[in-house]
VEXZA-206294 format. One record per residue (C-alpha): residue in one letter; x, y, z; residue number from 1. Coordinates in Angstrom, 3 decimals, padded with zeros to 6 digits, always signed. Layout:
BEGIN
<r><residuo>A</residuo><x>X</x><y>Y</y><z>Z</z><num>NUM</num></r>
...
***
This chain:
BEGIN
<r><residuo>X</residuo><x>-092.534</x><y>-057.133</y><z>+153.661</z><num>1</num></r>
<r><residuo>X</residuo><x>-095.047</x><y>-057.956</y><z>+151.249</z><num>2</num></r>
<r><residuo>X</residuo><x>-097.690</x><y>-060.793</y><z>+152.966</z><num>3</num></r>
<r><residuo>X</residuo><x>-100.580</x><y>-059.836</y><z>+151.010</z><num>4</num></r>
<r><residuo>X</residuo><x>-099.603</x><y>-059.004</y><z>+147.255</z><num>5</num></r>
<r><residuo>X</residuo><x>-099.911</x><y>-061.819</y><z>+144.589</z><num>6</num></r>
<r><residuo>X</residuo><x>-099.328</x><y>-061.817</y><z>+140.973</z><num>7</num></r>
<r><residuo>X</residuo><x>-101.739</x><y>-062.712</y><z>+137.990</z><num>8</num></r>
<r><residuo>X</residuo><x>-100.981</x><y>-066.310</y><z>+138.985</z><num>9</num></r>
<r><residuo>X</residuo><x>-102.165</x><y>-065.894</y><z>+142.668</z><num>10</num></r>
<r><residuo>X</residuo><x>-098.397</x><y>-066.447</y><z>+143.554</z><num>11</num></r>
<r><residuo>X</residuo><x>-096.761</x><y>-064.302</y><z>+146.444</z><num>12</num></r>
<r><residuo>X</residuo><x>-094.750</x><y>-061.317</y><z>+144.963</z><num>13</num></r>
<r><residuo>X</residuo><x>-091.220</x><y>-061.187</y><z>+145.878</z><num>14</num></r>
<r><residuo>X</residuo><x>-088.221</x><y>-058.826</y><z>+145.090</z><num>15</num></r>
<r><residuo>X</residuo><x>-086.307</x><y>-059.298</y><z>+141.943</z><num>16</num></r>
<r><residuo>X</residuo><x>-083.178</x><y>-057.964</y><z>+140.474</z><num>17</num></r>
<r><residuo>X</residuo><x>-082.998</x><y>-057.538</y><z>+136.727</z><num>18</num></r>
<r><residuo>X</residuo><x>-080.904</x><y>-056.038</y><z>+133.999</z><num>19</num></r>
<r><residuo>X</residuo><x>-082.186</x><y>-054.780</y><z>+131.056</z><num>20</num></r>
<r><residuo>X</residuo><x>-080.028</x><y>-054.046</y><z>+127.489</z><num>21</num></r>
<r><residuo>X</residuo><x>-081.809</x><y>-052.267</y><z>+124.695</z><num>22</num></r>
<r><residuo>X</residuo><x>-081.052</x><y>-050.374</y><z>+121.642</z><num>23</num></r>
<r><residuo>X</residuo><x>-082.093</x><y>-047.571</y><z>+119.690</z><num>24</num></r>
<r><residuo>X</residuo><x>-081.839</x><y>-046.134</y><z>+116.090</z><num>25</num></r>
<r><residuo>X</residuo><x>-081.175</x><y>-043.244</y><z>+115.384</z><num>26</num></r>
<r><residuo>X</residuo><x>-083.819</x><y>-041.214</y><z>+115.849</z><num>27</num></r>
<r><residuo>X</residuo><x>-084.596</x><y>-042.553</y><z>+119.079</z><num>28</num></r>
<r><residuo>X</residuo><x>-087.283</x><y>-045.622</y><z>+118.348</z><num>29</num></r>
<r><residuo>X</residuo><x>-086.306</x><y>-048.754</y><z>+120.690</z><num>30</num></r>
<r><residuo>X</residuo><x>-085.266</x><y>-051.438</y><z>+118.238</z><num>31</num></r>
<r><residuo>X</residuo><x>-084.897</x><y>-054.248</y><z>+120.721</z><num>32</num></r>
<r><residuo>X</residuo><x>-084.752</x><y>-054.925</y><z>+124.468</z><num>33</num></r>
<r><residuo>X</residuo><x>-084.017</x><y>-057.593</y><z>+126.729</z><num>34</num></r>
<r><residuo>X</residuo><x>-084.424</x><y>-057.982</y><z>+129.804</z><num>35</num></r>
<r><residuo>X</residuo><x>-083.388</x><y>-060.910</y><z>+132.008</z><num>36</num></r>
<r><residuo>X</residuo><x>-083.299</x><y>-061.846</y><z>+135.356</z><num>37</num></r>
<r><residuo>X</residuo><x>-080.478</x><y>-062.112</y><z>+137.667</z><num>38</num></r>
<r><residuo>X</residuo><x>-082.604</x><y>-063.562</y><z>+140.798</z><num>39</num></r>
<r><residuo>X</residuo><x>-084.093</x><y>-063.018</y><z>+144.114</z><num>40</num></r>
<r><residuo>X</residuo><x>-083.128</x><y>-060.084</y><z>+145.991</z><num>41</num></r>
<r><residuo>X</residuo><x>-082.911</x><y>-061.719</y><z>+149.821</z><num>42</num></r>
<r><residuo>X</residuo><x>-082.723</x><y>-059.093</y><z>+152.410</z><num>43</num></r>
<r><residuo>X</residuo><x>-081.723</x><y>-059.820</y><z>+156.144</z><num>44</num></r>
<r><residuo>X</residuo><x>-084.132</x><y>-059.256</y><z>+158.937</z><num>45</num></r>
<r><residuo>X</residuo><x>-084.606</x><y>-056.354</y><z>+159.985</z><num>46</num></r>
<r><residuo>X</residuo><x>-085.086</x><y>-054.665</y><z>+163.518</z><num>47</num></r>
<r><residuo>X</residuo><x>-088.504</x><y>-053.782</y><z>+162.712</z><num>48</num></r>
<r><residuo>X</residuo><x>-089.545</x><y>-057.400</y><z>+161.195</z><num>49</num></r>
<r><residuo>X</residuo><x>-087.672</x><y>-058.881</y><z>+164.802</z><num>50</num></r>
<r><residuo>X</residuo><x>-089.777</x><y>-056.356</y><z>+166.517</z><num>51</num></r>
<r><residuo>X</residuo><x>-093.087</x><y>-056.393</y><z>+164.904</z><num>52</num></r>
<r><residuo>X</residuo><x>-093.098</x><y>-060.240</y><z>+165.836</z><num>53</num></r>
<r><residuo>X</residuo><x>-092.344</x><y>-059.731</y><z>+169.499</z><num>54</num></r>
<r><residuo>X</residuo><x>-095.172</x><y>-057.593</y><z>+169.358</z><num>55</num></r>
<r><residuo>X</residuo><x>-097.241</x><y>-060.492</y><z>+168.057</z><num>56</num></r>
<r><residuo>X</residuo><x>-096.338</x><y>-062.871</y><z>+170.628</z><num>57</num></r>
<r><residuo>X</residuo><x>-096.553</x><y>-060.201</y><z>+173.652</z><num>58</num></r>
<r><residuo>X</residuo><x>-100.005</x><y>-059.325</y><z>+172.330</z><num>59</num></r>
<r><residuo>X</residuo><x>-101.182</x><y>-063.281</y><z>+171.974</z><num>60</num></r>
<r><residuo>X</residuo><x>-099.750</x><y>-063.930</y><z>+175.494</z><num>61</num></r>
<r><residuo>X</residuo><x>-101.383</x><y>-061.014</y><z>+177.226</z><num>62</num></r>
<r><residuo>X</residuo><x>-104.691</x><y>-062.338</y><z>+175.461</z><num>63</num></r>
<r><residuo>X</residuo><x>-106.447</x><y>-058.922</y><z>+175.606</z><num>64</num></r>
<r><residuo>X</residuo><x>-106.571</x><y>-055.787</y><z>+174.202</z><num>65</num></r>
<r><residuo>X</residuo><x>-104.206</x><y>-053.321</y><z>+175.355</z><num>66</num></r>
<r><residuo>X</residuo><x>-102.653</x><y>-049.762</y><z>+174.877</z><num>67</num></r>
<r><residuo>X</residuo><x>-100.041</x><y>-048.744</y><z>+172.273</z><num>68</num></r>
<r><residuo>X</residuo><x>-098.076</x><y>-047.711</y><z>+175.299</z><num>69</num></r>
<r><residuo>X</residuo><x>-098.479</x><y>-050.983</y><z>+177.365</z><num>70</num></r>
<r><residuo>X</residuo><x>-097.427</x><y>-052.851</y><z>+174.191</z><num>71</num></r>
<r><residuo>X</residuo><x>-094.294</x><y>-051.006</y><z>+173.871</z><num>72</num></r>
<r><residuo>X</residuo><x>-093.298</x><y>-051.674</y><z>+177.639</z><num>73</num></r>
<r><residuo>X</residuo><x>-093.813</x><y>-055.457</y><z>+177.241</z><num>74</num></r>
<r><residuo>X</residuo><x>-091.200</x><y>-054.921</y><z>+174.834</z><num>75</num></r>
<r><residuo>X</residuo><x>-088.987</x><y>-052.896</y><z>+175.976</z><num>76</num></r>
<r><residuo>X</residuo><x>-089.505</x><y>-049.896</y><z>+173.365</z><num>77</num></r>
<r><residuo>X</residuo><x>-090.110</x><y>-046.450</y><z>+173.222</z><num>78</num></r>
<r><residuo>X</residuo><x>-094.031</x><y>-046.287</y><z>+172.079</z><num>79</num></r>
<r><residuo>X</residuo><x>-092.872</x><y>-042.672</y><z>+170.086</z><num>80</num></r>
<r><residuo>X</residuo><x>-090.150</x><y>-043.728</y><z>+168.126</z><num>81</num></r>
<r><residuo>X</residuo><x>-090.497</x><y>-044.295</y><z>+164.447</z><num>82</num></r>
<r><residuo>X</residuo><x>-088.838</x><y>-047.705</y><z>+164.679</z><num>83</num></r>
<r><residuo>X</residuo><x>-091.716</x><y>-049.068</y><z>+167.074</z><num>84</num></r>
<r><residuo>X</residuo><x>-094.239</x><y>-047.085</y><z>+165.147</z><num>85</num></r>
<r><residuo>X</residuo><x>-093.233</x><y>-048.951</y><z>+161.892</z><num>86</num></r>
<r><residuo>X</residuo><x>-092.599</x><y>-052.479</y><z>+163.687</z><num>87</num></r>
<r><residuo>X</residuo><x>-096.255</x><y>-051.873</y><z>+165.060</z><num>88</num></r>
<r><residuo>X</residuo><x>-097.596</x><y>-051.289</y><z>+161.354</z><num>89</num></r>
<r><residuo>X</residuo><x>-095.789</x><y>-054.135</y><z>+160.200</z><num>90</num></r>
<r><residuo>X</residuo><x>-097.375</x><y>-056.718</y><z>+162.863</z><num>91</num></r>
<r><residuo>X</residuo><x>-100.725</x><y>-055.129</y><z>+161.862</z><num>92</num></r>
<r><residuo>X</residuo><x>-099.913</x><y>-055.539</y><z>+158.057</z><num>93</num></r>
<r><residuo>X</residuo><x>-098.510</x><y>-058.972</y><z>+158.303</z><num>94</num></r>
<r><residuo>X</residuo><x>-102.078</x><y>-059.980</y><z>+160.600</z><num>95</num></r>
<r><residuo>X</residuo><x>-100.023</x><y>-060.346</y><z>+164.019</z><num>96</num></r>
<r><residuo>X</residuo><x>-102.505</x><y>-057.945</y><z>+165.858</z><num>97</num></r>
<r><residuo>X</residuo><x>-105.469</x><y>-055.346</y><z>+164.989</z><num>98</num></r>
<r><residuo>X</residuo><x>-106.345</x><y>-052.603</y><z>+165.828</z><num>99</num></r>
<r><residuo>X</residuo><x>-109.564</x><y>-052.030</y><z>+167.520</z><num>100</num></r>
<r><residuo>X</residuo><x>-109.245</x><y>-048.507</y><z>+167.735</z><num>101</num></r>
<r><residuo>X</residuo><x>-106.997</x><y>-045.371</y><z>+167.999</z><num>102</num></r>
<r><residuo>X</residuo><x>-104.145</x><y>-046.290</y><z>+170.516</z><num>103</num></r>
<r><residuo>X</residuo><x>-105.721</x><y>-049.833</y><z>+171.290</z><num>104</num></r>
<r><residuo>X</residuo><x>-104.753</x><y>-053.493</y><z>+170.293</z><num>105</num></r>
<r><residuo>X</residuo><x>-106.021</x><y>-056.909</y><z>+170.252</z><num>106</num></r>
<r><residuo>X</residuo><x>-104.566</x><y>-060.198</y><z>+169.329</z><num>107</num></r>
<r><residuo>X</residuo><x>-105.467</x><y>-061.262</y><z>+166.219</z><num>108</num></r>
<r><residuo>X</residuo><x>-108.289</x><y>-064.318</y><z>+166.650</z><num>109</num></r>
<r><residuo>X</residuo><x>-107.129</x><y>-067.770</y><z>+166.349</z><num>110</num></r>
<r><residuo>X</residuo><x>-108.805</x><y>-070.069</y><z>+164.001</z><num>111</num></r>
<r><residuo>X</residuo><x>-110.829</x><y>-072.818</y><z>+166.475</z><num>112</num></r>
<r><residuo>X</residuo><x>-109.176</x><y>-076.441</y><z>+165.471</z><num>113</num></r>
<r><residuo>X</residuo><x>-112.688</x><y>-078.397</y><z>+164.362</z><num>114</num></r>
***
């Protein structure tokens, strides 16, 4: 998941597969190269993007701060395994929750509709 990253254009980065063809002379200087694209790479979601949203909403409905460990028993996870570790990172990356200090989480503030 990239959220955050844009290109020189301010657009949203995404995954891309290419293919590339080139040639060289002889002694080894590039004489030409193209490259082209052969589209989007789409990926499935993941456990960890399914996950790092439930931890989102669970965080928003509890409407407080709370403990890495509460968090993971709203959710039904382990709070030591990598997977919730990484789903937890994820939710903070993607601005689902914060972190307001070690072991401690808030939802993240909702914009007030003026």
């Amino acid at each position: 998941m990239r959220p955050r990253e844009k290109d020189r254009d301010g657009e949203p980065n995404y995954s891309e597969r290419v293919a590339v063809e080139s040639e060289k002379d002889p002694a080894g200087l590039l004489r030409w190269m193209r490259v082209q694209s052969e589209g989007r790479i789409e990926r499935a979601e993941g456990r960890e993007d399914g996950l790092a949203r439930k931890i989102g909403e669970a965080l928003c409905e509890r409407g407080q701060e709370t403990t890495t460990a509460e968090l993971a028993r709203t959710v039904g996870e382990d709070p030591d395994r990598g997977t919730f570790k990484r789903a937890l990172a994820a939710a903070e990356d993607s601005g689902l929750v914060r972190k307001v200090k070690r072991g401690r989480w808030a939802p993240v503030a909702q914009p007030l509709d003026v």
